[in-house]
C-alpha positions in Angstrom: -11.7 -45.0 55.5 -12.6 -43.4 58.7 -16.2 -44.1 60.1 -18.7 -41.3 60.0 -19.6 -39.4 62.8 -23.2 -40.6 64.3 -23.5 -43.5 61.8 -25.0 -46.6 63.8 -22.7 -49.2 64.7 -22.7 -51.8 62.4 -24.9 -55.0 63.9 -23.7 -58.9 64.0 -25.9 -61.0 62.0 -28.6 -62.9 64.1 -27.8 -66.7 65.2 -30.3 -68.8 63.5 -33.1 -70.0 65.7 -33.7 -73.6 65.8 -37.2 -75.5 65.8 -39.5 -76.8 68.2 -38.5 -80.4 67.1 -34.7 -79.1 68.0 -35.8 -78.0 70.9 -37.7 -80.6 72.2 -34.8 -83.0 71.3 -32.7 -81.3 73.3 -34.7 -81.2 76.3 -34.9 -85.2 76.4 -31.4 -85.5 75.5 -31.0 -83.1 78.7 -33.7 -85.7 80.3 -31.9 -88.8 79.3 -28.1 -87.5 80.4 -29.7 -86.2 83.9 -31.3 -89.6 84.4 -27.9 -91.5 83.6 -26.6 -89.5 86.7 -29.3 -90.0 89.1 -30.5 -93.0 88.1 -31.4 -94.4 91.9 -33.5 -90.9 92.0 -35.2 -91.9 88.3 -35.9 -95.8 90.2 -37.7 -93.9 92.9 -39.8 -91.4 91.4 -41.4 -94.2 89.2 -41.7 -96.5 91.6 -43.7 -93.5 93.8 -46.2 -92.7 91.0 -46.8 -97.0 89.9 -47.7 -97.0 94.1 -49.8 -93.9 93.9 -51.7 -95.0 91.0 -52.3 -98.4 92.4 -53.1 -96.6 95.3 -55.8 -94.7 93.8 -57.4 -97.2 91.7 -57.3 -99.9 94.9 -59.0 -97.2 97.1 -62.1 -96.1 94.1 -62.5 -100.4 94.0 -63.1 -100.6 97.6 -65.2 -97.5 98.1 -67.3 -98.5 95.2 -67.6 -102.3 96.5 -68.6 -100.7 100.1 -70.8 -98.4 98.8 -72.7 -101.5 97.1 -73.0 -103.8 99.8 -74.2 -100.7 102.0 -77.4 -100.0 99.3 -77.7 -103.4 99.6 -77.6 -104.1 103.5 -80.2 -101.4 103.9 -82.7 -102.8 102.1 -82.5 -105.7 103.9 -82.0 -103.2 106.9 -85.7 -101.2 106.5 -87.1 -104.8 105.8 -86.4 -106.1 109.3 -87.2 -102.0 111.1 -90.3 -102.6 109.6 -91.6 -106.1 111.1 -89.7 -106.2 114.2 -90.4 -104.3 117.8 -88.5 -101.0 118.5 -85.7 -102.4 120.8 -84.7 -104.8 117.9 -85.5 -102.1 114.8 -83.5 -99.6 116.7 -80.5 -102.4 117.4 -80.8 -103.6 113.6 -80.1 -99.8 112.7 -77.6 -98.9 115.2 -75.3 -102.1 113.8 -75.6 -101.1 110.0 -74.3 -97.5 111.2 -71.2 -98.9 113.0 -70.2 -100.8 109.8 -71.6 -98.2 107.2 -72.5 -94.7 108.7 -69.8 -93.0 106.7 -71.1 -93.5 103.6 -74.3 -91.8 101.4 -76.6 -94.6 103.0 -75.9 -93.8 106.6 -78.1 -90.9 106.0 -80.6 -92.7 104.9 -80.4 -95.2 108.0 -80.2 -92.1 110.6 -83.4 -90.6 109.2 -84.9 -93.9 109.7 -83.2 -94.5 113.4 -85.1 -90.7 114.3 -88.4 -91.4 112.9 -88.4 -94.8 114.9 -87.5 -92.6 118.0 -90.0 -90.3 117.1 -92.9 -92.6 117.0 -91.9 -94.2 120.2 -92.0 -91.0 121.8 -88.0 -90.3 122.7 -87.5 -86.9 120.4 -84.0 -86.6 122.6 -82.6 -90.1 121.1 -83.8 -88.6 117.3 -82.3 -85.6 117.9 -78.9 -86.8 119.0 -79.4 -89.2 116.2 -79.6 -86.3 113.6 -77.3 -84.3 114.5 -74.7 -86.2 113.0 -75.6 -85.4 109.4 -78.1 -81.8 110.5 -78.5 -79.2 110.3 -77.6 -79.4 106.5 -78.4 -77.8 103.3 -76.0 -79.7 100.7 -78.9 -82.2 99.2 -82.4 -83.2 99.5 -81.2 -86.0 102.3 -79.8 -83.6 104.5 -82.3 -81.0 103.8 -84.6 -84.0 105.0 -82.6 -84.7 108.1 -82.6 -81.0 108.5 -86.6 -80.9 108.8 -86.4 -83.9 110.7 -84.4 -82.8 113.5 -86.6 -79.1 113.6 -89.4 -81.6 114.5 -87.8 -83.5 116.7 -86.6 -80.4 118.5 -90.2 -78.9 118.3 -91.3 -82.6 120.2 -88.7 -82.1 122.9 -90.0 -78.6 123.6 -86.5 -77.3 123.0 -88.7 -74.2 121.3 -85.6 -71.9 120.5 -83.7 -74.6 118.3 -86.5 -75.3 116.4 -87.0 -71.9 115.6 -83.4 -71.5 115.1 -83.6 -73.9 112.4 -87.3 -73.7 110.9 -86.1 -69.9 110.8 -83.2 -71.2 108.1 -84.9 -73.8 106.6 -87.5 -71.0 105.4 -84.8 -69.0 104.2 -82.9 -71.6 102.2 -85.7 -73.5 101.0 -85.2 -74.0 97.6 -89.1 -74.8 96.8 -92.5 -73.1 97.8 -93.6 -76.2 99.9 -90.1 -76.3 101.7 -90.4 -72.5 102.4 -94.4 -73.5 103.2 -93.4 -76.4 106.2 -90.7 -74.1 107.6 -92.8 -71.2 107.7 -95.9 -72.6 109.3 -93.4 -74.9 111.9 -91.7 -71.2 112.4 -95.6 -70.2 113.4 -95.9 -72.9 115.7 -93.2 -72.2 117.6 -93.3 -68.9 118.0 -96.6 -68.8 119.5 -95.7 -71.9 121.7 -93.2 -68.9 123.5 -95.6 -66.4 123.5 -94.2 -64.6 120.7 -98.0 -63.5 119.4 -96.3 -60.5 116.9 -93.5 -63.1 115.4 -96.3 -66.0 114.7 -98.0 -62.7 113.3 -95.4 -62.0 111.1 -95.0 -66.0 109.9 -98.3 -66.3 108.8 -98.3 -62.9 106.7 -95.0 -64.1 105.4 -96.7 -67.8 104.5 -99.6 -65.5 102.7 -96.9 -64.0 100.9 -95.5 -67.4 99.2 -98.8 -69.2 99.0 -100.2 -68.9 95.2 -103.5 -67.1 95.2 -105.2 -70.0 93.9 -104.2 -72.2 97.0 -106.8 -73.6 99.3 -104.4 -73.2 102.5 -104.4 -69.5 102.0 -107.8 -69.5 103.5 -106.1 -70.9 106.5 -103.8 -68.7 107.0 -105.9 -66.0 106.9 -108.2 -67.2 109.4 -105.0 -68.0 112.1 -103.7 -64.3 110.7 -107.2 -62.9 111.8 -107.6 -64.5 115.5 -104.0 -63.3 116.0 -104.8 -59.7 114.8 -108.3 -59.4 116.6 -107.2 -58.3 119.8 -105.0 -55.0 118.0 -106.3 -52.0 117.7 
């Protein structure tokens, strides 16, 4: 019989479609056969990730067995600071950061180191000190290390670094007494250059923060009023 004009070509029936399971037998089957063929390549490749995982776990043993005897050496560290003259404090600190400076702890040691410098008058040597973990905003240790070094700078009379970093620390603060420090170093500075409208604006700025409630408010309204007097 002859075919009808514009009838649709008649269709082949669909292959059947296999399952998953099929599927994923084939693919190991493929796995297996390719493995047969490169088997030095196969040898290799496991032998690569046994290393790296041995690698990995032998590394995370060691940090963790450094970072313990580093909690526990600076105990003993602060112990000696604390009873022995600066010379040897300062040697006794400057030791436990050769052998454990890189880890969390050396923080901890360097903002001891500066605040020995500090108090024995040599805001250059804390300074140089912290600024191998500040300025620093990642955690309360660095943030500490951070206000550190703005008062070591403010000691050394290097007046435009400690504003530089007072200025940020007031910024970033994260809580009203951070912002509060900050601001009134920020003050201090300022008017140590002469800068009578910035401290000006620091103190308004403190008043601003300070709860109502607060007894330092009456402060900072007296300094706000001797700085003011003279306008008009």
């Amino acid at each position: 019989m002859a075919k009808k004009k514009g009838s649709s070509p008649s269709r082949r029936p669909s292959q059947p479609q296999g399952t998953a399971d099929d599927a994923f037998s084939a693919r190991v089957l493929e796995f297996v056969a390719w493995a047969r063929q490169n088997t030095q390549v196969a040898i290799i490749g496991v032998v690569a990730i046994v290393l790296l995982i041995g690698g990995t776990i032998y590394f995370l043993t060691q940090r963790s067995q450094q970072y313990e005897q580093a909690a526990t050496e600076l105990e003993m560290v602060q112990q000696v600071a604390a009873m022995s003259p600066t010379p040897e404090a300062v040697a006794e600190i400057e030791g436990y950061l050769v052998r454990f400076g890189g880890t969390p702890y050396g923080i901890e040691a360097r903002l001891l180191l500066a605040e020995i410098h500090l108090e024995d008058g040599n805001p250059e040597a804390a300074i140089q000190t912290l600024l191998e973990t500040a300025p620093s905003y990642r955690n309360s240790l660095r943030l500490q290390a951070t206000f550190l070094l703005a008062i070591a700078y403010e000691d050394a009379e290097r007046w435009e670094d400690a504003q530089e970093v007072y200025a940020a620390l007031k910024d970033r603060g994260e809580y009203t007494f951070q912002r509060r420090e900050a601001g009134e170093g920020l003050a201090r500075v300022l008017l140590a250059q002469g800068d009578t409208a910035g401290a000006t604006d620091a103190f308004r700025a403190l008043l601003d923060i300070e709860p109502d409630d607060s007894p330092l408010r009456d402060y900072f309204e007296m300094r706000l009023a001797e700085l003011t007097s003279g306008d008009g």
